[in-house]
C-alpha positions, 0 to 999 in steps of 0.5 A, a space after each residue: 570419462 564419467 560425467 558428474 551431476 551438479 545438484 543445484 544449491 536450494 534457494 534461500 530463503 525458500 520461494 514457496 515460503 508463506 508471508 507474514 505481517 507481524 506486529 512483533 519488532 523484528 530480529 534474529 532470535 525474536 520469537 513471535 507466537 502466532 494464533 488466530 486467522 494467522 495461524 490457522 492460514 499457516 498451519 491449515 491452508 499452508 501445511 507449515 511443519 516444525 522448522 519449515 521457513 515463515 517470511 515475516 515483516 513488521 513493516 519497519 525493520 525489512 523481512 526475516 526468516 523464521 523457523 516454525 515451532 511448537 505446532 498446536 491445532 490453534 498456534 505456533 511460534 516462529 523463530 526468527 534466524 535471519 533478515 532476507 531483505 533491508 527495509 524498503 525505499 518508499 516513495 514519498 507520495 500520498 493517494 487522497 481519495 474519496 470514499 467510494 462503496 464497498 469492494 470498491 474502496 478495497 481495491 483502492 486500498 490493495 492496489 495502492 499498497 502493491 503500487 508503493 504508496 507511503 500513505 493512504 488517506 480518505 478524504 471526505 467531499 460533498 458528492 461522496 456517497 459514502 460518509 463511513 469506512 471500515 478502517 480496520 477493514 481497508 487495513 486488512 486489505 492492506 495488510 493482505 496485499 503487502 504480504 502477496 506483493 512482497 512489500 516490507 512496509 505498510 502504508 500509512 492508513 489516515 482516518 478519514 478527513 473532512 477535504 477542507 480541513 485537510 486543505 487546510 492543513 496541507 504540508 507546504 512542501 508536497 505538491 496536491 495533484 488533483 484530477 479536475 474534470 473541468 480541464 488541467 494540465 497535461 498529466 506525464 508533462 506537469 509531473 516531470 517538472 514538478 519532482 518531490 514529495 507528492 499526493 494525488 487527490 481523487 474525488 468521488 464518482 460525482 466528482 468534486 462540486 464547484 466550490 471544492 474545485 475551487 478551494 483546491 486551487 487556492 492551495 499553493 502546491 495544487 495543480 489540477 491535471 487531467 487524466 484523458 478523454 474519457 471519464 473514469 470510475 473514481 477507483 480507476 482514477 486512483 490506480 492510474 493517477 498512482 501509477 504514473 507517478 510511479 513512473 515519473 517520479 517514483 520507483 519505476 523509474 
């Protein structure tokens, strides 16, 4: 008896397919022409030939695949064919933070985008040691980990806020997490009774002064919570207060 070979369906779309961030409003046969660093990464670093697969994602509509064409030296058109995956379900939770240095920031920003943050905001206190970001930087960084980290919506980037008029405007109905050094509430316990739309606050590495800790907590929703024993560097503090709201309260449930 002969035995017979199945041959494996390919997946689809392609898993080695490249990504793309496109500021194009996406849908089925909607070309996007692509030059510049985008272009080159595709048609330089990926080696993308004609009618090869390109996932592509405007951040509001989910991601499509796309077929390349018209291949020059400096750029290509792709051909969008099909959507792949519906937008996605963001959780409704803001990272504040203050601006800390180079390199720093930027892993705030990729981390924060890889974890699921709906909004990014930079919050300007008296012990900062930086006053000035890069926004067009951040978003980049941004933009770069949503395309590895298989996100179809970007975060919102806020410009940067001065603390007290952002205290001053805060939503009356998102809870304001705040790490306090001088002592708050146990972390996992308070986020479990307090559901909803959220944001986390983190301050610099000098932490905040006195009188910014106390206008704080003058907000209604705020709530300061400590993150442990030991004492961590501002982006550490940012990565770890976003993950356990993820856990709690968000998409890792």
């Amino acid at each position: 008896m002969m035995d017979f070979l199945m041959t494996a369906t390919p997946a689809w779309p392609p898993q080695s397919a490249p990504r793309l961030h496109v500021e194009t409003q996406l849908g089925e046969g909607v070309s996007v022409p692509v030059d510049g660093n985008p272009a080159h990464y595709l048609i330089s670093v990926m080696r993308v030939k004609a009618d090869d697969i390109v996932l592509l994602f405007d951040g509001r509509s989910g991601e499509w695949a796309a077929k390349a064409r018209d291949i020059r030296k400096r750029d290509l058109v792709l051909e969008v064919v099909s959507r792949t995956r519906p937008p996605e379900d963001v959780p409704d939770f803001w990272l504040c933070c203050a601006p800390i240095r180079k390199g720093r920031i930027d892993l705030v920003a990729e981390k924060a985008c890889e974890l699921g943050v709906a909004r990014l905001q930079p919050v300007l206190t008296r012990r900062a040691v930086v006053d000035k970001l890069n926004l067009d930087r951040l978003y980049a960084h941004l933009v770069e980990a949503a395309e590895q980290c298989g996100r179809t919506a970007l975060p919102e980037l806020g410009q940067m806020a001065k603390l007290d008029a952002l205290l001053r405007d805060w939503p009356e109905g998102r809870w304001l997490f705040f790490a306090d050094e001088s002592g708050g509430e146990p972390l996992a316990d308070t986020l479990k009774a307090h559901p909803g739309p959220a944001a986390f606050l983190i301050g610099p590495e000098g932490g905040f002064d006195p009188a910014e800790r106390e206008a704080i907590r003058r907000v209604a929703k705020a709530i300061p919570v400590s993150l442990g024993p030991r004492i961590l560097r501002a982006e550490t503090a940012a990565i770890a207060a976003t993950s356990a709201w993820m856990t709690i309260n968000g998409d890792w449930r």
